[in-house]
One Martini backbone bead per residue (centre of mass of N, CA, C, O) as a GRO file, in nm:
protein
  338
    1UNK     BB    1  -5.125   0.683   0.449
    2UNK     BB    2  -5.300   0.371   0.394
    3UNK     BB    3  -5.236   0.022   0.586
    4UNK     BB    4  -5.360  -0.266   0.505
    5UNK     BB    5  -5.388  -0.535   0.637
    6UNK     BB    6  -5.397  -0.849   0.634
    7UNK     BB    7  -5.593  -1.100   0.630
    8UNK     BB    8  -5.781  -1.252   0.883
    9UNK     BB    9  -5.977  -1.407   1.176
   10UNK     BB   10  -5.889  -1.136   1.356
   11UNK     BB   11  -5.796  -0.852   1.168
   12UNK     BB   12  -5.458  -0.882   1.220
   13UNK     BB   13  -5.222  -0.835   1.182
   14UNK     BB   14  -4.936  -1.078   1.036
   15UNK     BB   15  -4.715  -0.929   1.079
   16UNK     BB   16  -4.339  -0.954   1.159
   17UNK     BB   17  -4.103  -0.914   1.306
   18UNK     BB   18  -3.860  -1.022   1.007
   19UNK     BB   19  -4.054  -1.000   0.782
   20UNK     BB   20  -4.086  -1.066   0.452
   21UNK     BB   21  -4.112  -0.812   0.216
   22UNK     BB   22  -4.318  -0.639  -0.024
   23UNK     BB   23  -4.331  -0.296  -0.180
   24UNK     BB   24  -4.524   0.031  -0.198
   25UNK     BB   25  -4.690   0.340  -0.304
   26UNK     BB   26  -4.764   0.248  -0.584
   27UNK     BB   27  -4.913   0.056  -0.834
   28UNK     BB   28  -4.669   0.118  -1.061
   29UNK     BB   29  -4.503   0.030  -0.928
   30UNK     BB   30  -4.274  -0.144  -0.815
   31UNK     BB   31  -4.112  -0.379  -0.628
   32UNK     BB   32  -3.999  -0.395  -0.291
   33UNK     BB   33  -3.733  -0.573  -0.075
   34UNK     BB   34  -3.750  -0.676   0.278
   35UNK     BB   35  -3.816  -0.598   0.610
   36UNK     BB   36  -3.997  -0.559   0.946
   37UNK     BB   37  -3.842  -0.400   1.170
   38UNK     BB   38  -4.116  -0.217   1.278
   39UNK     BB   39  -4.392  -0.028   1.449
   40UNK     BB   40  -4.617   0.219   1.520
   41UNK     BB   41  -4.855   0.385   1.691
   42UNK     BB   42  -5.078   0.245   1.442
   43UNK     BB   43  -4.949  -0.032   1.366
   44UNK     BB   44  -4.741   0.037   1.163
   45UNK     BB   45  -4.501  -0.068   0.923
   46UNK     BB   46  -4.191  -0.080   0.915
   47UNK     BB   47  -3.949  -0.069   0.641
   48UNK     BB   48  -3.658  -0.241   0.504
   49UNK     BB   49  -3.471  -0.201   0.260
   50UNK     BB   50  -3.256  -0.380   0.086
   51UNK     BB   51  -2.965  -0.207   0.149
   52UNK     BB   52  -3.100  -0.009   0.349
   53UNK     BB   53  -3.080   0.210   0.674
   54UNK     BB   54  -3.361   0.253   0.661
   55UNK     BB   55  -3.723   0.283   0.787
   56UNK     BB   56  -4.068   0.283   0.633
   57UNK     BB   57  -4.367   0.369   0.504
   58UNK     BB   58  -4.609   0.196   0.339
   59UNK     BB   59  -4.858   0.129   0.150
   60UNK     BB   60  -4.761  -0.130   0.019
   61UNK     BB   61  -4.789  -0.443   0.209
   62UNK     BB   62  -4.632  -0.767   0.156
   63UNK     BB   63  -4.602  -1.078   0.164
   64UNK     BB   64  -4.250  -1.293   0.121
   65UNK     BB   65  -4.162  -1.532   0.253
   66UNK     BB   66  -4.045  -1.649  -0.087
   67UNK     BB   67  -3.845  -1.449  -0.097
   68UNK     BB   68  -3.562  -1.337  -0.163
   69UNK     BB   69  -3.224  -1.298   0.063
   70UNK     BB   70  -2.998  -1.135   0.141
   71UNK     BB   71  -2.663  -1.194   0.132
   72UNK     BB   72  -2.490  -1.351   0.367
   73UNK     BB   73  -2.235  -1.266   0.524
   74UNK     BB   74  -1.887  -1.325   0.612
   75UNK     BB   75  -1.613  -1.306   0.755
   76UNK     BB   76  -1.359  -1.346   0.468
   77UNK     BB   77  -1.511  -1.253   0.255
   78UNK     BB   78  -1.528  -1.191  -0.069
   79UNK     BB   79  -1.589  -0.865  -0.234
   80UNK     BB   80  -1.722  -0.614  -0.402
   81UNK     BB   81  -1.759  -0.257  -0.481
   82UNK     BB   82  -1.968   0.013  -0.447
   83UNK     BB   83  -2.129   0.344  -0.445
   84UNK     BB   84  -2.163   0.358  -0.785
   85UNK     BB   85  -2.285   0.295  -1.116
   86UNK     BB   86  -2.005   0.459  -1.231
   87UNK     BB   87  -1.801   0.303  -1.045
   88UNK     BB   88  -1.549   0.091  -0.997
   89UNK     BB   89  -1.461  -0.236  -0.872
   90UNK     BB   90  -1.358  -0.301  -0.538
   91UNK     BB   91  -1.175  -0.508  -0.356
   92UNK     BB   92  -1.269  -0.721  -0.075
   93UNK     BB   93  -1.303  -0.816   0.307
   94UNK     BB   94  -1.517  -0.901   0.511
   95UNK     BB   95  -1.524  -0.807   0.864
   96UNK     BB   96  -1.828  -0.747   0.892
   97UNK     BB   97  -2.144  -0.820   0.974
   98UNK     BB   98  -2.423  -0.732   0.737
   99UNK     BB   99  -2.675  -0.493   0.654
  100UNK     BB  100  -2.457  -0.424   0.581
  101UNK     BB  101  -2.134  -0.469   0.521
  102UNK     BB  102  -1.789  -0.451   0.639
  103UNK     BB  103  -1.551  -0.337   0.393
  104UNK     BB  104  -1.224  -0.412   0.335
  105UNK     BB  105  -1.025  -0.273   0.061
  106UNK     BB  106  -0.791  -0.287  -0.114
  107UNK     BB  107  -0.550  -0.053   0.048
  108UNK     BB  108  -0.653  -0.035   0.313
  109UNK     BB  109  -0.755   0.055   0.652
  110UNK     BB  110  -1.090   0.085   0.639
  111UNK     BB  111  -1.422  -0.022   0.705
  112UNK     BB  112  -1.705  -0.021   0.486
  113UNK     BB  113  -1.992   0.070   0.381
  114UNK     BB  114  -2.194  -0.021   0.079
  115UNK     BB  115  -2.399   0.019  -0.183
  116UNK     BB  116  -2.233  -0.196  -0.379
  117UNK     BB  117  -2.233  -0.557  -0.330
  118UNK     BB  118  -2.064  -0.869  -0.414
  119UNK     BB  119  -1.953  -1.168  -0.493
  120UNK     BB  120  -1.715  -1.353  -0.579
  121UNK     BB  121  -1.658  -1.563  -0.831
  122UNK     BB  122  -1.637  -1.946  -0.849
  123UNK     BB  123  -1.689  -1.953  -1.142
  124UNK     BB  124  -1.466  -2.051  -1.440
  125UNK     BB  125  -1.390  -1.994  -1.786
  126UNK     BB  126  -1.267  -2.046  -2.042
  127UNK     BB  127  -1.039  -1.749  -2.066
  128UNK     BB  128  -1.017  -1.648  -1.845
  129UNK     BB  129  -0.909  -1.349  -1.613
  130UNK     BB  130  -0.690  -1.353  -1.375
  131UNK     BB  131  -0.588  -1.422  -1.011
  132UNK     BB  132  -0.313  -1.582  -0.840
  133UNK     BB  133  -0.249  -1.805  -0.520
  134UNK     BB  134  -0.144  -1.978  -0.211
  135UNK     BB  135  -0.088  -1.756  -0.067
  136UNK     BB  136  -0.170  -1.461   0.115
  137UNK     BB  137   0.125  -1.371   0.128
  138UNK     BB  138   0.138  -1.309  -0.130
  139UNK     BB  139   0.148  -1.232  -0.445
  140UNK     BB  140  -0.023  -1.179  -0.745
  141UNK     BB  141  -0.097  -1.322  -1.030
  142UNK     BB  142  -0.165  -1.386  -1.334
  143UNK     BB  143  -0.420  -1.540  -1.597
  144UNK     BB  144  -0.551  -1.828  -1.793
  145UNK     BB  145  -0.810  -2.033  -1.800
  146UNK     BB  146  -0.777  -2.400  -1.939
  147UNK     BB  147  -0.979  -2.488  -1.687
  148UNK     BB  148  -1.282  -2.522  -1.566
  149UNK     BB  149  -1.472  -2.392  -1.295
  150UNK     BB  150  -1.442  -2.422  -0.935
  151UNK     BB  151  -1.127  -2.566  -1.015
  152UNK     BB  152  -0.898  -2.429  -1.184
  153UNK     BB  153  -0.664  -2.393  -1.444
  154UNK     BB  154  -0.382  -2.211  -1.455
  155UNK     BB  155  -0.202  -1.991  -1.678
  156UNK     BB  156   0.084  -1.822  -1.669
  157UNK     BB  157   0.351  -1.712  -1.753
  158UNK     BB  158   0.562  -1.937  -1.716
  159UNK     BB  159   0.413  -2.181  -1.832
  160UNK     BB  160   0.224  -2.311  -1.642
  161UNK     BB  161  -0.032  -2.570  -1.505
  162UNK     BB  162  -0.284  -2.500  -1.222
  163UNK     BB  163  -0.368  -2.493  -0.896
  164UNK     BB  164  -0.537  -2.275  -0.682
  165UNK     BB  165  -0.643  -2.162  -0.410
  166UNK     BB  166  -0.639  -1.844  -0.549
  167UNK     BB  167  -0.890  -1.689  -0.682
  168UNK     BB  168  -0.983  -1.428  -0.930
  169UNK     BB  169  -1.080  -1.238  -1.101
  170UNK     BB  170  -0.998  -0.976  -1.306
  171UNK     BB  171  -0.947  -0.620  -1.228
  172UNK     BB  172  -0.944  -0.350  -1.266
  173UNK     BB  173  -0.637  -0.142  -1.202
  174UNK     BB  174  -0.567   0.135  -1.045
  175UNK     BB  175  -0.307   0.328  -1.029
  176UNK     BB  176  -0.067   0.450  -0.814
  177UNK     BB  177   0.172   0.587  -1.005
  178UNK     BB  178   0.036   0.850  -0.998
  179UNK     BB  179   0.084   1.215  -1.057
  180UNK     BB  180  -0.040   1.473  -0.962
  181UNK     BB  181  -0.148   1.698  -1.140
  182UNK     BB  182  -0.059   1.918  -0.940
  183UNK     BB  183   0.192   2.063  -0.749
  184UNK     BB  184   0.173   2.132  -0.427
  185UNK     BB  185   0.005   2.201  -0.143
  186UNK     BB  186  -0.256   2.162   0.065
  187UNK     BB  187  -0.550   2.273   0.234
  188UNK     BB  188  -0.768   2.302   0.458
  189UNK     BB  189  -1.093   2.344   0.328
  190UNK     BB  190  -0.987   2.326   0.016
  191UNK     BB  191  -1.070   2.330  -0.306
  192UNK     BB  192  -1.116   2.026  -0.528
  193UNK     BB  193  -0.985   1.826  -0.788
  194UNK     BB  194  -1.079   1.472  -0.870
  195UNK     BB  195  -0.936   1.147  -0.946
  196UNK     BB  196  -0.828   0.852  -1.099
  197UNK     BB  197  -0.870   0.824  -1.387
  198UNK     BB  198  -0.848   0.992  -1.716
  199UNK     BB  199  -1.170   0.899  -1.801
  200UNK     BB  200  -1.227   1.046  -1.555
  201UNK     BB  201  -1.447   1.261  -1.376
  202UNK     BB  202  -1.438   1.553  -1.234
  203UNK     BB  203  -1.431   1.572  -0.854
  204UNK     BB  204  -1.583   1.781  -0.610
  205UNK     BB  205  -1.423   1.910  -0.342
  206UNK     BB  206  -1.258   1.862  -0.012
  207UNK     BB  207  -1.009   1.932   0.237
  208UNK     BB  208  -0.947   1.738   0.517
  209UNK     BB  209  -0.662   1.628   0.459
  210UNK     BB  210  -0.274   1.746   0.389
  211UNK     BB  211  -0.104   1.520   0.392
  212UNK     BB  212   0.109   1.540   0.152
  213UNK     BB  213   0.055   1.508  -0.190
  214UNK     BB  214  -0.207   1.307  -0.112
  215UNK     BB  215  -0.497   1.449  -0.019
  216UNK     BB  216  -0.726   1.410   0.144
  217UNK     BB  217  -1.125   1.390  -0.007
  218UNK     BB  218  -1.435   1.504   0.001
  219UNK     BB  219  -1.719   1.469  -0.205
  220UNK     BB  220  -1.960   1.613  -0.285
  221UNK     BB  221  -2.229   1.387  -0.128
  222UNK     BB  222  -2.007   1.280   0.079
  223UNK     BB  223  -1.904   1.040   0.372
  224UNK     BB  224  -1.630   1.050   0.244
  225UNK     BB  225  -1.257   1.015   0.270
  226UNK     BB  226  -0.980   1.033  -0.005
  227UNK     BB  227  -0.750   0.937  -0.212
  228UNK     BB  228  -0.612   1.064  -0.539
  229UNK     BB  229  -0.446   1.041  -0.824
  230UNK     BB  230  -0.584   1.291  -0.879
  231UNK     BB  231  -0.508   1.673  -0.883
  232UNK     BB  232  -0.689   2.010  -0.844
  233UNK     BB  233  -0.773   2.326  -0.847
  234UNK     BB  234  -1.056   2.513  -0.756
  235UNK     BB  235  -1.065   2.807  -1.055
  236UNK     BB  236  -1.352   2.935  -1.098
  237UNK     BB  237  -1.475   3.089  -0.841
  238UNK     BB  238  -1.689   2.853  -0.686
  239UNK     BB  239  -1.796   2.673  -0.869
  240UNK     BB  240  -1.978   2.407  -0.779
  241UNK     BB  241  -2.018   2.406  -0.482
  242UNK     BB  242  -2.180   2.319  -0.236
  243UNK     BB  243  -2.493   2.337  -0.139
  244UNK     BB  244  -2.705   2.562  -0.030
  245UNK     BB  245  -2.954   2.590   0.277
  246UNK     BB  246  -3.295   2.616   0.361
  247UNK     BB  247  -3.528   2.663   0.565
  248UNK     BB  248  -3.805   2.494   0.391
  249UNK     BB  249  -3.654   2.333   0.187
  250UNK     BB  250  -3.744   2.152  -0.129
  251UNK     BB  251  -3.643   1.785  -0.144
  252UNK     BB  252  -3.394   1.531  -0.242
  253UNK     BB  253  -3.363   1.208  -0.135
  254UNK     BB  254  -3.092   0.980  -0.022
  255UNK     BB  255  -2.945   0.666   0.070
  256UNK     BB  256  -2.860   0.526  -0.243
  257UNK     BB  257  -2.846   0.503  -0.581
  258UNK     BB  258  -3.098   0.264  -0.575
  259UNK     BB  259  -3.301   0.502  -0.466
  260UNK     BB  260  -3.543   0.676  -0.440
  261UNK     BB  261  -3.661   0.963  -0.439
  262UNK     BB  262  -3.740   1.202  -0.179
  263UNK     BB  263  -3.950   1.384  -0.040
  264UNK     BB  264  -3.865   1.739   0.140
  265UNK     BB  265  -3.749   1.920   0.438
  266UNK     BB  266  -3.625   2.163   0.573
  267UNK     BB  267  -3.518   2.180   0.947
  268UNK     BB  268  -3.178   2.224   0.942
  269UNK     BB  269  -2.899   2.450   0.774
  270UNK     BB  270  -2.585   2.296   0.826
  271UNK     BB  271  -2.458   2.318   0.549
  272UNK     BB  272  -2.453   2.116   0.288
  273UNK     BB  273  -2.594   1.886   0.544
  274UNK     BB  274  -2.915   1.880   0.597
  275UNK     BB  275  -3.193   1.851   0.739
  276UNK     BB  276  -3.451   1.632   0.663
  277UNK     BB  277  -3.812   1.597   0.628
  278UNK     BB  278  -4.040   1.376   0.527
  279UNK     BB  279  -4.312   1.345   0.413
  280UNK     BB  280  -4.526   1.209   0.652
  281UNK     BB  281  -4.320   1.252   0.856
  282UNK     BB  282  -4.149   1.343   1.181
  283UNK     BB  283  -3.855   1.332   1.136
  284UNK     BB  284  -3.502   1.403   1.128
  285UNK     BB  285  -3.249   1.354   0.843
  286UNK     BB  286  -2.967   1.265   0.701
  287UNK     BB  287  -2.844   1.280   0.373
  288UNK     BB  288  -2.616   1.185   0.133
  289UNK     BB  289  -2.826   1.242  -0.090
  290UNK     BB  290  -2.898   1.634  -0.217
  291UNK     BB  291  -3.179   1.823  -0.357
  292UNK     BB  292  -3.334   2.048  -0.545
  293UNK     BB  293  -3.640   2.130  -0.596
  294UNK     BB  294  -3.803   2.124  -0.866
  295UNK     BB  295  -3.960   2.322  -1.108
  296UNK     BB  296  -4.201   2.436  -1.322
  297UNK     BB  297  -3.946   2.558  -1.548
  298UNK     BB  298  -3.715   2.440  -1.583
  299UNK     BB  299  -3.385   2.397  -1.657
  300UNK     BB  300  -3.239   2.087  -1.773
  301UNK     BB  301  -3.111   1.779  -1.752
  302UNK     BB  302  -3.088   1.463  -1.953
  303UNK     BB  303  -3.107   1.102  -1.880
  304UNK     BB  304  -3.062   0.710  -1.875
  305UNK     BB  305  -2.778   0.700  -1.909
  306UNK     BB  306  -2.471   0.727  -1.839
  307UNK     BB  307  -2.344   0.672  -2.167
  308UNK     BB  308  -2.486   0.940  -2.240
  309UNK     BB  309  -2.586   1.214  -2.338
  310UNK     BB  310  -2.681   1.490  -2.285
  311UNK     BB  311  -3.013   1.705  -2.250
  312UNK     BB  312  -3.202   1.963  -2.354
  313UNK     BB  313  -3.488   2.107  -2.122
  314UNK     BB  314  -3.810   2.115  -1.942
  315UNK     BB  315  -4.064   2.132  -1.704
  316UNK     BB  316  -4.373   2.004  -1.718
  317UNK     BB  317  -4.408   1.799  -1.473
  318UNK     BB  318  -4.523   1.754  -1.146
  319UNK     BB  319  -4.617   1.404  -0.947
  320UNK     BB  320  -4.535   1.279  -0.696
  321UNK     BB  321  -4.236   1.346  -0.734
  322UNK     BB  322  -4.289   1.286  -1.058
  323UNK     BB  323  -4.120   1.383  -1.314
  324UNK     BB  324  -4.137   1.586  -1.662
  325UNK     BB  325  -3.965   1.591  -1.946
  326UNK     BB  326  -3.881   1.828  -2.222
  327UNK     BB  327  -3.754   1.767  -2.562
  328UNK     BB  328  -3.843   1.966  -2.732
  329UNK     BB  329  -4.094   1.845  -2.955
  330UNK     BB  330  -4.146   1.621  -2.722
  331UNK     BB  331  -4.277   1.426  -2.530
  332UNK     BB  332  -4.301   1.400  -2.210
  333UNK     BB  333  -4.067   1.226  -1.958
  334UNK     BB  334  -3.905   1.023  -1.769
  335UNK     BB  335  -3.601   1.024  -1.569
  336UNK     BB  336  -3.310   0.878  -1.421
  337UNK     BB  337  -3.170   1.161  -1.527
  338UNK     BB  338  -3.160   1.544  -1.338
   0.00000   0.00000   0.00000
């Protein structure tokens, strides 16, 4: 790819390490925000897109200087978070400061970067559920704000009505006491199937920790392992497991549900998390998320949002990585989820 510098008067780039821009690829693509981080050996900038964890090269990059910069956190920050767009948002409190920042989740013992991430409102309106206390060491208590604003004035069970130090929304709470799917102990790196509440799809994992009867578990395609409300042995006969690579092999990448999926090469694979060179980049790096590259002529399932049901298609064109699928007698087009 060609990246040609903004003009100036002596010719020469005029970004700068830390300089805010937008990006893209494409002209048809929409723009992404981020910052400046380094220059390549020609002198082209690599960029790193706002919550991305690296930075890369990209065909049209402009100034910025005027547009939003993510916002910056610091130690003690109320916070949501959540890994993916369809898991529940979990209540924690930012420990290290940072894009991203380190969040620890109530309930939890050890702080993670997050995929997304947002600030708790501190703006309250009459009717809202909220959770309130005076005191940090305190218990929360529910409530419902009878005067909004900033400093809500919240009324709770007792039936009293007044101002507290600490508010917050009410977040669905998922119950910690509910008792595993099946019972008796498991072995470290046996599968199974997990999740948190019965509404939740079954994901499947491997288990990391046998401790006690609730086991560490990581999820295929996660870099982190947790515990989970409910559990069961993965007995299909191995279907489902982690996908394995070999090394040539055409994937597609990302590190967080929110970035573009990126074409590339395995370059090394061990195991189910394979190294792997982007298309027209020179390194090789493991990756949160990756999938095997589909061909024209693939059957696949297909759907644009979480809520909607799968539709089964088959792969009309692959073009620049963008990829368009034909369901029934309909024409191609792309889609959010393949």
């Amino acid at each position: 790819p060609i990246w040609k510098p903004p003009a100036s008067s002596s010719g020469a780039s005029t970004l700068k390490i830390g300089q805010r821009v937008r990006f893209r690829d494409y002209a048809k693509d929409e723009w992404k925000r981020g910052a400046v981080e380094s220059f390549n050996a020609a002198g082209k900038p690599l960029i790193r897109g706002d919550g991305q964890t690296r930075a890369f090269q990209w065909n049209f990059v402009e100034d910025d200087t005027d547009g939003t910069a993510p916002k910056a956190y610091k130690p003690g920050d109320r916070v949501r978070v959540k890994d993916s767009a369809g898991e529940e948002w979990k209540v924690g409190t930012v420990q290290t400061a940072g894009n991203p920042p380190a969040v620890k989740v109530e309930g939890g013992s050890m702080s993670f970067t997050w995929n997304f991430i947002e600030p708790m409102s501190t703006v309250f309106a009459v009717g809202d559920k909220v959770r309130v206390r005076e005191k940090e060491w305190q218990d929360w208590r529910s409530g419902t704000v009878k005067v909004g604003g900033t400093n809500p004035v919240v009324e709770t069970s007792s039936g009293s009505a007044n101002t507290y130090a600490f508010v917050e929304h009410e977040l669905k709470v998922i119950a910690t006491s509910s008792k595993p799917a099946d019972t008796g102990t498991y072995k470290v790196d046996e599968r199974v199937l997990v999740r948190d509440s019965e509404k939740d799809a079954w994901k499947r994992g491997v288990v990391v920790s046998a401790a006690g009867s609730k086991p560490t578990v990581k999820v295929d395609g996660s870099d982190r392992s947790f515990t989970w409300n409910f559990y069961k042995r993965d007995t299909d006969g191995g279907v489902g497991a982690a996908p394995t690579y070999k090394v040539g092999d055409r994937v597609y990448v990302k590190d967080n549900e929110t970035e573009d999926w990126m074409e590339g090469i395995v370059e090394a694979a061990f195991g189910p998390k394979p190294t792997v060179k982007l298309i027209g980049q020179s390194r090789a790096f493991t990756w949160k998320f990756i999938k095997k590259a589909m061909a024209v002529g693939d059957k696949v399932r297909v759907r644009d949002y979480n809520t909607e049901e799968w539709k089964e298609g088959i792969v009309d064109s692959i073009e620049n990585g963008k990829m368009k699928v034909r369901v029934g007698n309909q024409r191609a087009f792309p889609w959010n989820f393949v």
